[in-house]
C-alpha positions in Angstrom: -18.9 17.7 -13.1 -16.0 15.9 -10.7 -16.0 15.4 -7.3 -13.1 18.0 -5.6 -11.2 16.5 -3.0 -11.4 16.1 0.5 -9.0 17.7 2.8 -7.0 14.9 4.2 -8.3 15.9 7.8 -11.6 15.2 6.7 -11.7 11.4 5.1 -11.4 9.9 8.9 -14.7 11.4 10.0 -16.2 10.2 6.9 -15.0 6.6 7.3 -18.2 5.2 8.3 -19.8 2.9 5.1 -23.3 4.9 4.7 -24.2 4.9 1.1 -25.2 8.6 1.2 -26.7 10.5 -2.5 -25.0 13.0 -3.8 -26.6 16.3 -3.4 -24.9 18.3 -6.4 -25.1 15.0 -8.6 -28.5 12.9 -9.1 -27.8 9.5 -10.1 -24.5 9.3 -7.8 -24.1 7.4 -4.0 -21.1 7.5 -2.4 -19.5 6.1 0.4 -16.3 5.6 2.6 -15.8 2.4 3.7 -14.8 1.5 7.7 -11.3 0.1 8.5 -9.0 -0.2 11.7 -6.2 0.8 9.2 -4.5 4.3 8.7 -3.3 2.8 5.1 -6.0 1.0 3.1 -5.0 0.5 -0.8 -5.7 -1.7 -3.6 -9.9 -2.5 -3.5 -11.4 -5.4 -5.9 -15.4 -5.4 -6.1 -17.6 -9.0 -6.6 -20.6 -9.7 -6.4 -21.5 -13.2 -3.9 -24.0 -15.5 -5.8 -26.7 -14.0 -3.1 -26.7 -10.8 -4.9 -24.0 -9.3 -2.0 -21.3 -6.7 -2.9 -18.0 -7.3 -1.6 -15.0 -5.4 -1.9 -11.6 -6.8 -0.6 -8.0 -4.6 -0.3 -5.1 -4.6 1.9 -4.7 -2.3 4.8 -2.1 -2.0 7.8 0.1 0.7 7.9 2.6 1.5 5.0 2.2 -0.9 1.5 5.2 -3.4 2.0 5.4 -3.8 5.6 4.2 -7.1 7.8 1.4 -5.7 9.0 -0.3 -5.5 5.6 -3.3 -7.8 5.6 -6.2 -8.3 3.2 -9.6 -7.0 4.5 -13.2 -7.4 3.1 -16.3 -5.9 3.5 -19.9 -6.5 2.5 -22.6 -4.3 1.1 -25.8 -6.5 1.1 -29.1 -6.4 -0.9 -30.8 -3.4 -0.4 -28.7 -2.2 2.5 -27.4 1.5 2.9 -24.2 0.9 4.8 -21.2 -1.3 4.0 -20.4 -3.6 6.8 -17.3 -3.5 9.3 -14.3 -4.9 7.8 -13.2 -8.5 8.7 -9.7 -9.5 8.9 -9.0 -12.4 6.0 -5.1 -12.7 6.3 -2.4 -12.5 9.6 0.8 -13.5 8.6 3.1 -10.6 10.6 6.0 -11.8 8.7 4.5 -10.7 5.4 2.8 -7.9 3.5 -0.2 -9.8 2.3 -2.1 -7.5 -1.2 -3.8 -7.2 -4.2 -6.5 -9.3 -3.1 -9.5 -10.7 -5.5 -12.2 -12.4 -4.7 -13.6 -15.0 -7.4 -16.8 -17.3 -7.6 -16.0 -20.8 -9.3 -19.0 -22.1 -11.5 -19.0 -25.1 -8.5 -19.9 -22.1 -6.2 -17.0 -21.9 -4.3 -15.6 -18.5 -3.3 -12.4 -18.0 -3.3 -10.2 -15.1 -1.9 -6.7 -14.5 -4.0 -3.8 -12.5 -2.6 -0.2 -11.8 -2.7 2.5 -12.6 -0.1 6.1 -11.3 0.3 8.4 -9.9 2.3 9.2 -5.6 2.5 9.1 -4.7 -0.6 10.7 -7.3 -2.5 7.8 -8.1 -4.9 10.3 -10.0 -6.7 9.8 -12.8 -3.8 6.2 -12.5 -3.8 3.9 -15.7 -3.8 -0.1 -16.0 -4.7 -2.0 -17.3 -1.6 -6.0 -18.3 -1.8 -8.5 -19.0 0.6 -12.0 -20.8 0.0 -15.3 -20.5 0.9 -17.7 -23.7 0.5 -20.8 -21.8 2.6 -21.2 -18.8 0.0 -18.3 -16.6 1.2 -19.7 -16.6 5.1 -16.6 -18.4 6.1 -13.1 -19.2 4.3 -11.1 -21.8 5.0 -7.4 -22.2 5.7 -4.8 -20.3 3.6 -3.0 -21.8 0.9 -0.4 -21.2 -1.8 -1.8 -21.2 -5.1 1.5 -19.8 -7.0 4.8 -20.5 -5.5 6.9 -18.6 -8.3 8.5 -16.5 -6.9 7.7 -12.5 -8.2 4.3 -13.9 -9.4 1.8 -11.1 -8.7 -1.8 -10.4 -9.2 -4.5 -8.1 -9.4 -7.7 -8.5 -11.8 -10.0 -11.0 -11.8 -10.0 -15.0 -12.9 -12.2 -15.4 -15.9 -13.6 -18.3 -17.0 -13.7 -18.6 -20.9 -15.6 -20.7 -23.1 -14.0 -23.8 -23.0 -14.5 -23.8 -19.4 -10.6 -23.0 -18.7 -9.8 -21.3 -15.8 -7.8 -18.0 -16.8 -6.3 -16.2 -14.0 -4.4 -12.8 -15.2 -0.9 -12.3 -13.5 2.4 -10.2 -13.5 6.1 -11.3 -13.0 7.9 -9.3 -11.1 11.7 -10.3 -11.8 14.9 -9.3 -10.0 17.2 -7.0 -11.5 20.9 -8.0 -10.5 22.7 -6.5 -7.6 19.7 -4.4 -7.4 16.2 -4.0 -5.5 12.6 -4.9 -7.7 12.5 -1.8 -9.5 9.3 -3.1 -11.5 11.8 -2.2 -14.6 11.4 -5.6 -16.0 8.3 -6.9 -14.7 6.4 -8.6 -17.4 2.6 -10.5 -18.7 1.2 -13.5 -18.2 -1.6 -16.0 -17.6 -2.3 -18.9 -15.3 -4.8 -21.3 -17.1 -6.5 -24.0 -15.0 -8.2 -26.9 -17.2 -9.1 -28.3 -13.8 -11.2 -25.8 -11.7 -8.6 -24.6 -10.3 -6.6 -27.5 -8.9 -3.4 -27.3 -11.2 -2.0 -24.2 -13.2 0.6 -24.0 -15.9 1.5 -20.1 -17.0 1.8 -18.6 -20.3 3.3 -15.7 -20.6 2.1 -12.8 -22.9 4.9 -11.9 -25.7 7.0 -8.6 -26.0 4.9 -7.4 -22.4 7.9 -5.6 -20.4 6.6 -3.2 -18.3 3.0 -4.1 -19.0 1.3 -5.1 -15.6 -2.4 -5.5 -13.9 -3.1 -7.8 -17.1 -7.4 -7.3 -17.0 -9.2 -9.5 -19.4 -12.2 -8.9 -20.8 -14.5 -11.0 -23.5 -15.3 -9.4 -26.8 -17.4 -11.8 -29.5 -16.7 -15.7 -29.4 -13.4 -16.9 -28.8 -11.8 -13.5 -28.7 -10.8 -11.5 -25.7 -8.9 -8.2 -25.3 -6.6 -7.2 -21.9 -5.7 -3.9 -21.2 -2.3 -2.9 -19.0 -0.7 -0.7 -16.5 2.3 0.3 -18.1 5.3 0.5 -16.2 6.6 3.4 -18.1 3.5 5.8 -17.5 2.8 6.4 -20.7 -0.5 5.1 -22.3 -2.4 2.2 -20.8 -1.8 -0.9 -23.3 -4.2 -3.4 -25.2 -3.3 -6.8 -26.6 -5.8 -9.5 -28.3 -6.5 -12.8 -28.3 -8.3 -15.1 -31.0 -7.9 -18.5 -29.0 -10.4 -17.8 -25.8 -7.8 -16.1 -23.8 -4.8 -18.9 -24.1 -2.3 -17.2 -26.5 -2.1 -13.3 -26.9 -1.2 -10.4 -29.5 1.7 -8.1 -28.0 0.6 -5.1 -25.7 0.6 -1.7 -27.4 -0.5 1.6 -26.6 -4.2 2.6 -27.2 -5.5 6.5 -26.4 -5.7 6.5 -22.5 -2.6 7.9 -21.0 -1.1 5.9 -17.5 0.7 7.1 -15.0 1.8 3.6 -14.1 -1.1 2.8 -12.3 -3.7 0.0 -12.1 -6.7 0.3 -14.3 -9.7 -2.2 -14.6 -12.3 -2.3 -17.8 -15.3 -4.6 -17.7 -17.4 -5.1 -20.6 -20.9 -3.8 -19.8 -24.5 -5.5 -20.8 -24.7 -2.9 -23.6 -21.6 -4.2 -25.4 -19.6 -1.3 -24.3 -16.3 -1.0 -22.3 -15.9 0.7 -18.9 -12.5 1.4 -17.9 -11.5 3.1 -15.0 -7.9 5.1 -14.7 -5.9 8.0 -14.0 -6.2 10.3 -16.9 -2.1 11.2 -16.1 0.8 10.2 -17.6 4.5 10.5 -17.5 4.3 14.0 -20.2 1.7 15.7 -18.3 4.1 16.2 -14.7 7.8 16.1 -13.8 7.3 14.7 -10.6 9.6 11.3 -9.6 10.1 9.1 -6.9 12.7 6.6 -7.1 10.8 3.5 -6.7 7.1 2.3 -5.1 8.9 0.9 -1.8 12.2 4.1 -1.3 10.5 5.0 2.2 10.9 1.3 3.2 14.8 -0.1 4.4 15.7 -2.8 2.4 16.4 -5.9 3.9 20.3 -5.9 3.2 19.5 -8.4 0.2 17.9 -11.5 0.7 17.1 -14.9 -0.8 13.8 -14.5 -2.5 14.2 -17.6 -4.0 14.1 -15.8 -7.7 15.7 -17.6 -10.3 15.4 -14.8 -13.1 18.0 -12.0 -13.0 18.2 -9.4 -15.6 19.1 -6.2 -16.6 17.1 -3.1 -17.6 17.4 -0.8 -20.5 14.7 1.2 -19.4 13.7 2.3 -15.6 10.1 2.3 -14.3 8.4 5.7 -14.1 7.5 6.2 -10.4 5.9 9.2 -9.1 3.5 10.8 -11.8 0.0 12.2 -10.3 -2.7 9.8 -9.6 -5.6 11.9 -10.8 -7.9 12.5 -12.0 -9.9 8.9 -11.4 -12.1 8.7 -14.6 -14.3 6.5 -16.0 -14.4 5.9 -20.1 -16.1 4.4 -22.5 -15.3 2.6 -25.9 -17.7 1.3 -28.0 -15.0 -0.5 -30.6 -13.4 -3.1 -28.2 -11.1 -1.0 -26.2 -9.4 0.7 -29.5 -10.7 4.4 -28.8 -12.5 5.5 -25.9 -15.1 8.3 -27.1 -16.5 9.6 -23.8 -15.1 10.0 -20.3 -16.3 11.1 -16.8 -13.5 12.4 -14.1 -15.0 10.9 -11.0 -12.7 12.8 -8.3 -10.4 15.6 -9.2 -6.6 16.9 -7.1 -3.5 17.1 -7.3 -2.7 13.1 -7.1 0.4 14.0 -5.0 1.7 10.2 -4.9 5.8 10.9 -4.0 5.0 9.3 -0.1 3.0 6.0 0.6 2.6 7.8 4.3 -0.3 7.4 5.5 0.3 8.7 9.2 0.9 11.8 8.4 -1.4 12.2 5.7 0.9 13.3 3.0 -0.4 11.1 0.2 -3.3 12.3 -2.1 -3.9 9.6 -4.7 -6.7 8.5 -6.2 -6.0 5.1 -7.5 -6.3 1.5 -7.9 -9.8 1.6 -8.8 -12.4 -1.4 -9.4 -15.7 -1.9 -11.4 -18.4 -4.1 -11.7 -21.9 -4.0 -13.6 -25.4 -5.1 -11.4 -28.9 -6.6 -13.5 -29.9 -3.0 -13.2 -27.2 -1.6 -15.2 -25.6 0.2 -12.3 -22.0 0.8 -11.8 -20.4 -0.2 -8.5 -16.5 1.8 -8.3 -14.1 1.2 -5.8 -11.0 2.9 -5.6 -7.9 4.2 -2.7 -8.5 7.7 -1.4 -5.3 9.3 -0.6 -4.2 5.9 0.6 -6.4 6.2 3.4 -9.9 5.2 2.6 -11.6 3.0 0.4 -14.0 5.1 -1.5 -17.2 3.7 -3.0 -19.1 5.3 -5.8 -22.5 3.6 -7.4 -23.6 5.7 -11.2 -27.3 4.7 -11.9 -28.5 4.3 -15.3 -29.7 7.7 -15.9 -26.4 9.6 -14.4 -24.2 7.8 -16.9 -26.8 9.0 -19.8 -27.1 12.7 -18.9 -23.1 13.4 -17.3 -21.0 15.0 -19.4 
């Protein structure tokens, strides 16, 4: 049984962080978290080495726009209400998103975000942040990535070698034309130096396959699953080499609706992804690009040297819902069981959240605690955050 949706009246009221049970659904806690912001998009869930739950995403007014900043939020041990949001980025020249939050194996915490200006993602830069007092305080902002169009969104993952592997996306210009997301393409940073110098390797043959999200299989080999540009199916690639040098994407079962998925591999051996079960087949609806209700900026300098052409536009547009859960129990090939989490229309053709005309359900996030819960962060028709924790014996008896 799913969740039906709010009205978009109601999500305000509920904006408050209690964890509250679900009453039709034993097993489930939900909450929506606080936030000054009428927009709030894009959440990423860690765990702090103190057991601490955070979950990071941007918030401001409209996705592109300079008063986007990255916000964060704590739920703590035992505690039944999510903390009031803290501020973690200002610049008002630049729509700061897609924050992560990462801890080293020195026990750093660091907070990763994206920088840019309007929607030019083409110009966009990856910023960090660092916390040396367990992710009570960061310090000063500083650029991690300055290619321009370099984007992220899943988390760093530390392989067995002990190299640093942080998942990213290049979004490249199209000539005499605004980022479409047409071209946009795979990659990885690798750091052999916790985290002090990066060198990128890109993933082969990965048009149009974004939100790269690794996760380890058995020994040296890994498997990352994609958004795909083209909202068709979400899209799998392999590597035998710990994460260094990958297969190229292709499509596994899972339709996508160009939208971000994450997968984790649970303690069980199994993988938990978390998506829209929508793709481009199952609706005609079409917006023109993520950023049409934002003026361009009459074409500047983003400092992108990579021009091409497209031979195939970006899907923009198609539902965002159902938000599902699935499982796989071969390594991300088939995915045999699946749980719609919150059901609607997905109306995504306006980012506006002012007016309250958008009704996604996207952009989700998952982790795994020692007790074998899962912890599900995702937007709620861009203006919430909604959290979802699925106890052990939920995720055995939901069908």
């Amino acid at each position: 049984m799913a969740y039906s949706a709010l009205e978009p009246q109601q999500v305000p009221s509920r904006m408050t962080g209690e964890v509250v049970p679900s009453s039709s659904q034993p097993g489930r806690h939900d909450a929506y978290l606080q936030s000054p912001c009428v927009q709030n998009h894009a959440a990423n869930l860690a765990f702090l080495p103190d057991g601490t739950l955070t979950c990071v995403w941007f918030g401001g007014t409209m996705e592109g726009m300079g008063d986007i900043s990255v916000y964060m939020s704590r739920l703590e041990p035992r505690a039944r209400r999510w903390t009031e949001p803290e501020k973690m980025s200002d610049d008002p020249a630049k729509s700061e998103q897609n924050p992560l939050i990462f801890t080293a194996p020195d026990g750093r915490i660091w907070l990763l975000f994206t920088s840019q200006t309007s929607g030019n993602q083409d110009g966009a830069v990856v910023k960090r942040r660092i916390s040396d007092d367990g992710g009570k305080s960061f310090g000063a902002t500083e650029v991690l990535c300055d290619i321009p169009g370099t984007f992220v969104r899943q988390p760093i993952i530390v392989n067995s070698a002990g190299d640093w592997l942080l998942p990213v996306f290049r979004c490249i210009g199209e000539a005499d034309r605004r980022w479409t997301g047409a071209v946009d393409r795979a990659a990885v940073l690798i750091s052999r130096d916790q985290g002090r110098t990066w060198t990128m390797q890109e993933v082969p043959d990965s048009i149009g396959a974004v939100h790269m999200n690794v996760v380890r299989a058995d020994g040296a080999t890994m498997v990352a699953f994609y958004r795909n540009r083209f909202a068709t199916n979400v899209l799998r690639s392999q590597s035998s080499d710990a994460g260094l040098n990958w297969t190229a994407p292709e499509a596994v079962e899972l339709p996508n609706n160009n939208s971000s998925i994450q997968a984790i591999r649970m303690k069980n051996g199994a993988i938990a992804m978390v998506y829209n079960h929508s793709n481009a087949s199952m609706s005609d609806a079409r917006r023109h690009s993520l950023y049409d209700e934002i003026e361009s900026d009459g074409g500047e300098d983003n400092g992108s040297t990579e021009m091409v052409a497209s031979a195939r536009p970006a899907v923009w547009g198609v539902p965002r819902a159902p938000l599902s859960l699935a499982f796989s129990t071969d390594g991300g090939r088939t995915f045999s069981r699946r749980i719609d989490l919150d059901t609607g229309d997905g109306y995504c053709l306006s980012n506006n959240s002012k007016d309250s005309l958008n009704r996604e359900f996207s952009y989700p996030s998952i982790v795994e605690d020692a007790e074998g819960r899962l912890h599900v962060a995702y937007t709620y028709f861009r203006r919430a955050i909604k959290y979802v924790r699925l106890d052990p014996p939920y995720l055995e008896n939901v069908e």
